[in-house]
N, C-alpha and C positions, 0 to 999 in steps of 0.2 A: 662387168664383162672382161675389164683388163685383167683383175685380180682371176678371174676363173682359166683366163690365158696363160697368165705369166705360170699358173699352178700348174697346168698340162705341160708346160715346155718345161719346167725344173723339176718333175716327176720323169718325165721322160728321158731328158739327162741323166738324173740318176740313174735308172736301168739300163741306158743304152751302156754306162759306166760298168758297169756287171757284164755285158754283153747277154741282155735281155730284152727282146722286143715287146712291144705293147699292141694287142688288138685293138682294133680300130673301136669297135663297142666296148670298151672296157672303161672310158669315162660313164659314157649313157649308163652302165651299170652298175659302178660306184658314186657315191656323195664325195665332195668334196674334204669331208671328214675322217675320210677313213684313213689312216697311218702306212704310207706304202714302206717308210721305211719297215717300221714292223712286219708286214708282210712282207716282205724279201728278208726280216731275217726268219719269221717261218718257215717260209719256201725255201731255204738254204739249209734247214735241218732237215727239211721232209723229200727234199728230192737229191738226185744225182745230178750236179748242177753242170758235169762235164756234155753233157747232149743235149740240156735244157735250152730252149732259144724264145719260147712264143710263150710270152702270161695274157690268157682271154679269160674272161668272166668265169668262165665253165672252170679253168683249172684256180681261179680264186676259189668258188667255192668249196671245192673239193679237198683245197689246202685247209681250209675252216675245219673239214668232216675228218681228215686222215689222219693219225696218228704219222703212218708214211706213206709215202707213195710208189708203187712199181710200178712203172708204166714205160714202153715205149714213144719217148719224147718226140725223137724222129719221123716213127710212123704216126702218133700221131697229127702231127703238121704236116706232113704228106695228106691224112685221110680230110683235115684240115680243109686245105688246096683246094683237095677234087673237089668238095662237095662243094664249097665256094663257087665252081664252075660246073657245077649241078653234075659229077660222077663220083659212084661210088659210094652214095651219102649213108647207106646201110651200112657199111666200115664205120663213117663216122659219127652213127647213132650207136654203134657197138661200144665205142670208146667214150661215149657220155656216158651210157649208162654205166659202165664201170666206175667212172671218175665221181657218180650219182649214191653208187654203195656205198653204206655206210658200211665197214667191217666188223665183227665179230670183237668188244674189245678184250684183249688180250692179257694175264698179268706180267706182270715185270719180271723178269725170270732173278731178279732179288729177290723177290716179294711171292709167299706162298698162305693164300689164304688158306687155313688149315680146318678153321669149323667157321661156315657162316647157314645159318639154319633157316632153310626152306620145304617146306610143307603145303600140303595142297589144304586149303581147309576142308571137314568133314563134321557129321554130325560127333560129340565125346556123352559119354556117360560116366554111372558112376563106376565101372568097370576099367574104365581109362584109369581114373583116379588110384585104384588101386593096384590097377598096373604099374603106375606113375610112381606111388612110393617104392614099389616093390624092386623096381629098378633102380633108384635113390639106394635104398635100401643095402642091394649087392654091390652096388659100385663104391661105395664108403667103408663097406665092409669089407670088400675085399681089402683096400687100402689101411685098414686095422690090421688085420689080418695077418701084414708083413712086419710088423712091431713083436720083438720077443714076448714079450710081456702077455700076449692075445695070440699067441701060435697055437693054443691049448684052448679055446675059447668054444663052450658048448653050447646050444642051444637053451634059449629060457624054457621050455617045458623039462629039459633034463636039471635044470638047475633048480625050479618046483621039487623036484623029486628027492633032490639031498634033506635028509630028517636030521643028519649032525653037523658040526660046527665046522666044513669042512669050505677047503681054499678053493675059489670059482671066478671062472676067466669070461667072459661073455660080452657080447657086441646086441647094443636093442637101440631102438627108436624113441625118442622121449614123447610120451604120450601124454606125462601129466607133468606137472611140479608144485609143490606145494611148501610150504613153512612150517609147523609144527609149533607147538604150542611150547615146546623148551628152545624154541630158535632154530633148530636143526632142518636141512632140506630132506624130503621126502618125494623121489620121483617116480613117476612108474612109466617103466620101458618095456616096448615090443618088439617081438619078432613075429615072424612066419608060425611059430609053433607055441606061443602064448606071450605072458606079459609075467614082469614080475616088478613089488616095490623094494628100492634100494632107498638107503638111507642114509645121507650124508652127515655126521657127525661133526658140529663147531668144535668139538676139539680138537680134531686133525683140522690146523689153521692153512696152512698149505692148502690142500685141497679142496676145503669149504668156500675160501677168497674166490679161488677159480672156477668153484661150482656156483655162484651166488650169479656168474652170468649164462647160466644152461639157459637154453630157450626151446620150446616148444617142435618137433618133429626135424632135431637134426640128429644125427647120429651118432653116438657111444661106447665108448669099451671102459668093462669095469671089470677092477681087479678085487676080490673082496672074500667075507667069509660069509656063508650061508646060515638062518636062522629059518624058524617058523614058517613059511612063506616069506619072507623079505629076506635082502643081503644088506649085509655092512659093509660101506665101499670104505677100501681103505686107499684105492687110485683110482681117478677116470683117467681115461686117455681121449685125445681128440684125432680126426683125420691128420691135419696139420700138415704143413708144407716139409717135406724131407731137407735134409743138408745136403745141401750142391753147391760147387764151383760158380763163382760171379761171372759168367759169361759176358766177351769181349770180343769185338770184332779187331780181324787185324785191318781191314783197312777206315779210313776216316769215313764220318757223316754225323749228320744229326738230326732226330726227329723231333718235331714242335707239339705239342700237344693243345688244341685246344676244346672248349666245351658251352654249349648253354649261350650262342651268338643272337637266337631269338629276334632273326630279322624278321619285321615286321612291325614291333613293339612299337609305342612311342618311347619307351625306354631303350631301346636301341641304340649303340655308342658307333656311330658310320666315323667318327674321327679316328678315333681310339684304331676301328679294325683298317682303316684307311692307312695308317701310319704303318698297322703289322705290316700290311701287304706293302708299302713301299720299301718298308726292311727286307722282307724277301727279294724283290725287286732294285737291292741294293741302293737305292735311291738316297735313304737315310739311316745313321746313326754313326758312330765312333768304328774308328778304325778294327779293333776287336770287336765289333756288333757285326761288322759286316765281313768278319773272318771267318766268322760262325756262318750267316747268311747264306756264304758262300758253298757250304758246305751243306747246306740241308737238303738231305735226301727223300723226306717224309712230312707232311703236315696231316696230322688227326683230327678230326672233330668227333667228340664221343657226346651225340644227341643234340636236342632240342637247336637243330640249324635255325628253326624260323619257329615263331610265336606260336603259330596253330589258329585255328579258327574255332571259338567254342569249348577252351576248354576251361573256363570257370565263366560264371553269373558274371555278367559284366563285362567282359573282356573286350568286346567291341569297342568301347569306349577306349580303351589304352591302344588302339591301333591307330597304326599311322596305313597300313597295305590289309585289308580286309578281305581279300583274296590268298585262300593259302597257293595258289599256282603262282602268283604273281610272289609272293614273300618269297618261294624259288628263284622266281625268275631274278627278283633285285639281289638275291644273296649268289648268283652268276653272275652276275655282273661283276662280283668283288670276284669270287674265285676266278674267274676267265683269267685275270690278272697276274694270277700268280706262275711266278716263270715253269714251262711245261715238262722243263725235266724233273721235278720235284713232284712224288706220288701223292693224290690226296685220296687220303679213306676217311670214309662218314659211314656212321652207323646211325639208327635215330631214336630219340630220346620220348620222353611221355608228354610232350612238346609238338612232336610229329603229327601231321595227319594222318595214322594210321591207327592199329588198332593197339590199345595199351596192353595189352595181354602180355608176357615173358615168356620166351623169349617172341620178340619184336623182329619180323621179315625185313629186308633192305628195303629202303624207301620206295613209296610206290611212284613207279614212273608215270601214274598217270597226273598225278598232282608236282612230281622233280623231272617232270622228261627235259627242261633246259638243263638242270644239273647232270644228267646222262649224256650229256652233248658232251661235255667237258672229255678231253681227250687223256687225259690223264688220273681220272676219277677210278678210285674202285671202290663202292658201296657192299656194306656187308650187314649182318642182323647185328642185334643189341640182346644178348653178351653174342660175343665172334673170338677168334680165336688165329693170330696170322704169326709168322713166322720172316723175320724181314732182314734184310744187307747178308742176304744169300751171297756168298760167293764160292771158287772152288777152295777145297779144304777147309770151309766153314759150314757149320751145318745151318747159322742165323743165328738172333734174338727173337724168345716170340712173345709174343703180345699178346695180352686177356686185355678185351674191352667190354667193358657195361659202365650203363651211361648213371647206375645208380637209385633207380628208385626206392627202392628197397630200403635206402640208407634213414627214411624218413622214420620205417620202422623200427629199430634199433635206436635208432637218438634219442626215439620220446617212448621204450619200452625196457632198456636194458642202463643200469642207474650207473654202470662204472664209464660207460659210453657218455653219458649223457654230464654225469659230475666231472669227466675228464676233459672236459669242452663242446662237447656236442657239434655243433654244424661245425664249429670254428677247426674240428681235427678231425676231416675223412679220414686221417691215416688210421685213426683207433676205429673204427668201421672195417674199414677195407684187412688191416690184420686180421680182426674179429671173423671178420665170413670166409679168411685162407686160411686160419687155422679149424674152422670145420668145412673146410671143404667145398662152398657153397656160397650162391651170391644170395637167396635167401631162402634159407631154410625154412623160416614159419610159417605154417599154411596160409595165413591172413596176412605176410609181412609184404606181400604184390600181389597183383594179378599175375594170371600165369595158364597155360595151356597145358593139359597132361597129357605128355606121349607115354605112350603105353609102352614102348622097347625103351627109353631110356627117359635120363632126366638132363636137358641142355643146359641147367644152372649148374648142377653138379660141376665142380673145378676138377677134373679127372687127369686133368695137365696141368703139372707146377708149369708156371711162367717165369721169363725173368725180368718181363717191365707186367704191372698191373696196374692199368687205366680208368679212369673214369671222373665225372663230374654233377650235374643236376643241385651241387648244393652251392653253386657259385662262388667258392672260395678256394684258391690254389692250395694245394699243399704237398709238399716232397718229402717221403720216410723211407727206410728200409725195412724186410723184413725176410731174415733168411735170408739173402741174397737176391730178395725181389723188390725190385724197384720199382716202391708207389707211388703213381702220381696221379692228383684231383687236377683237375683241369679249374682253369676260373670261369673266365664269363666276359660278355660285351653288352651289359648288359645294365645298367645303371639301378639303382635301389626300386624296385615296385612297392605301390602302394601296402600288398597285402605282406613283402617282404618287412614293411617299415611299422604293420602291425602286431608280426609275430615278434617281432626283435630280432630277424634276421639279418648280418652286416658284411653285404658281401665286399667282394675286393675285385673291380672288374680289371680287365684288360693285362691280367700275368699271366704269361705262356711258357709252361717249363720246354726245356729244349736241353734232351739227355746226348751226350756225347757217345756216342755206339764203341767208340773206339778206350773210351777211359771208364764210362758208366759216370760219369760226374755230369748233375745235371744245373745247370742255371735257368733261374727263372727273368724272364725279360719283362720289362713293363712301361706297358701301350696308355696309361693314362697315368 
């Protein structure tokens, strides 16, 4: 009883210290647990403190819901009063319920989400499907298309029609690939107005090395001479990311990248991600750790936030939270933490409770409605597309996120990918699908939805950060002047990880310098 005294009287000290009154219900309505200081330094960001004079339960809550608050302070502690002495109480049910709205949330006028893809669902056929390449299709083409080399570029039925040995520009779909019997690659590509077979010659060594990784329905421009029905390529060309300037903010920040946190798991690292978030919250590290700290304007998470429920034989077993609302709900608890001027964007991974198809809708609120509470949260699909440290006379950095799946198929189907290190070098993946263009191009290499106007894999926007994670291992490369980065993981070795031989590396979090492009990677275990 003393102890719960002496608390009201040094709580209430401190505000009268602020020149801030306390309602009389306002213990009745908080635990003795809850942090007033923290709350007065909330309320000191989200209100005009010069009019402010009465904290009652009602404007707590409401300080929890607002990003800010407009309110007349005055009147309402006038409407307050009255009703206290039973007038006017209609004014002061007007003023609950506004304090009761949650707002509309808003983005950061840095921060411009540019593609995040939302779709009502609907029955598809196979009409979609061929809508679906046909729009792949022209958007890759067009982007050949601005290459000298393919400005002269004719259709494969008129390139059928050349009977002699004559020079042929053309842009097709890779329908087939095949080996030959003297070692030489043999493909055959479509268009809209037929298909024709090219064939790659081992003795042009240049061009064979680089055609030995073509894969299955991504897009093509060959420059060659025409025969019998087939051509001899003597060049492909690929989409490929153009030459541009390294894009640089002039003023400071830095965004943290992470991926694959899989709360819920019993493999779950609550230390590891406990320590991130005290570094954000300055709490911990070295004088330089927390220069950076200081400075972060962004945290990403690119997928798989919490384990899932269900998605392999067994999985129940390696749970610790067997509820995916509840794996939200524990992995808000960490995020709430994190200081509210720094933007958090989640996209969700093949990890999520939602559906695995590509592209993947923002998380559904009805399994993340606590992580929607987070006031500074902005959720987007998987791949998205934002544009972020907006200021005047800068136009941003933009951001390509996907969280990766695709990547599985490429490591265990394309042998330069897989001999050059495999899971251990997303960077040799993630160049791989920005030099055509595409996060995955092979019809079988994901799941995936086909809109019939366009294709949302399609990379139709060079970027200048390219994101992503799902294979639990950091990694930082350049390419072109696009800054790749794999995210790691919190997520300690799983059993079926320790059966394929996969050796992840948990708790590194690249954190890119907006202002320099130099990125360091931090690490939480």
């Amino acid at each position: 009883m003393e102890q719960t005294h002496q608390f009201k009287k040094k709580t209430i000290s401190f505000f009268l210290e602020k020149d801030i009154l306390l309602g009389a219900n306002l213990f009745s309505h908080s635990s003795e647990d809850i942090d007033f200081i923290g709350l007065y330094e909330q309320l000191s960001k989200k209100i005009d403190q010069s009019s402010f004079l009465f904290l009652t339960p009602e404007v707590q809550d409401a300080i929890a819901k607002h990003a800010q608050l407009d309110v007349s302070w005055r009147d309402l502690e006038q409407a307050t009063a009255n009703a206290e002495r039973g007038k006017g109480k209609a004014a002061y049910d007007r003023f609950l319920q506004h304090l009761q709205e949650v707002p509309e949330k808003q983005e950061p006028m840095h921060l411009e989400v540019v593609s995040s893809y939302e779709e009502e669902a609907k029955k598809r056929g196979v009409k979609d499907f061929v809508a679906y390449f046909n729009a792949r299709f022209k958007k890759l083409a067009a982007i050949l298309r601005s290459r000298p080399e393919l400005q002269g570029a004719i259709t494969l039925s008129r390139v059928n029609q050349k009977k002699g040995r004559d020079r042929v520009a053309f842009i097709g779909l890779v329908a087939d690939k095949q080996t030959t019997k003297n070692g030489n690659l043999m493909l055959t590509l479509e268009d809209a107005s037929g298909s024709t077979k090219v064939l790659i010659n081992k003795n042009k060594p240049e061009v064979f090395e680089e055609a030995k990784d073509i894969v299955c329905d991504e897009v093509l421009g060959v420059v060659g001479v025409s025969g019998d029905n087939i051509v001899f390529a003597n060049d492909v060309y690929w989409p490929d990311m153009p030459a541009k300037e390294i894009t640089k903010s002039p003023e400071p920040g830095y965004a943290v990248f992470l991926s694959d946190l899989h709360v819920g798991s019993n493999e779950f690292l609550p230390e590891a991600f406990e320590k991130f978030i005290r570094w954000l919250r300055l709490e911990t590290g070295s004088e330089e750790q927390q220069r950076v700290a200081k400075l972060v304007k962004y945290v990403f998470v690119i997928g798989d936030l919490v384990d899932g429920i269900g998605i392999y034989p067994g999985q129940d077993e390696e749970l610790t939270i067997q509820d995916a609302c509840k794996q939200y709900e524990e992995l808000t608890t960490y995020l709430r933490r994190i200081p509210s001027h720094i933007t958090l964007v989640v996209c969700p991974g093949n990890h999520d409770p939602l559906r695995l198809a590509e592209p993947q809708p923002p998380l559904y609120k009805d399994f993340a409605e606590s992580l929607y509470q987070l006031p500074n949260i902005i959720s987007v699909s998987n791949p998205s597309y934002l544009t972020i440290h907006k200021s005047p006379g800068f136009a941003g950095i933009d951001v390509l996120l996907y969280h990766g799946y695709s990547f599985d198929y490429y490591i265990s189907e394309v042998d330069t990918i897989r001999n050059r290190g495999g899971y251990d070098r997303a960077d040799i993946v993630m160049k791989f699908l920005l030099k055509r263009r595409h996060l995955a191009p092979t019809h079988t290499s994901t799941l995936y939805i086909p809109d019939q106007y366009e294709d949302p894999l399609a990379i139709s926007r060079v970027p200048d950060i390219f994101v992503t994670g799902h294979i639990h291992k950091s990694c930082v490369s350049q390419y072109k002047h696009v800054t790749l980065i794999s995210g790691s993981c919190f997520q300690a070795k799983t059993a079926f990880q320790e059966k394929v031989g996969h050796n992840p590396e948990p708790g590194r979090v690249p954190a890119i310098n907006l202002q320099t492009r130099e990125v360091k990677v931090m690490k939480f275990v």
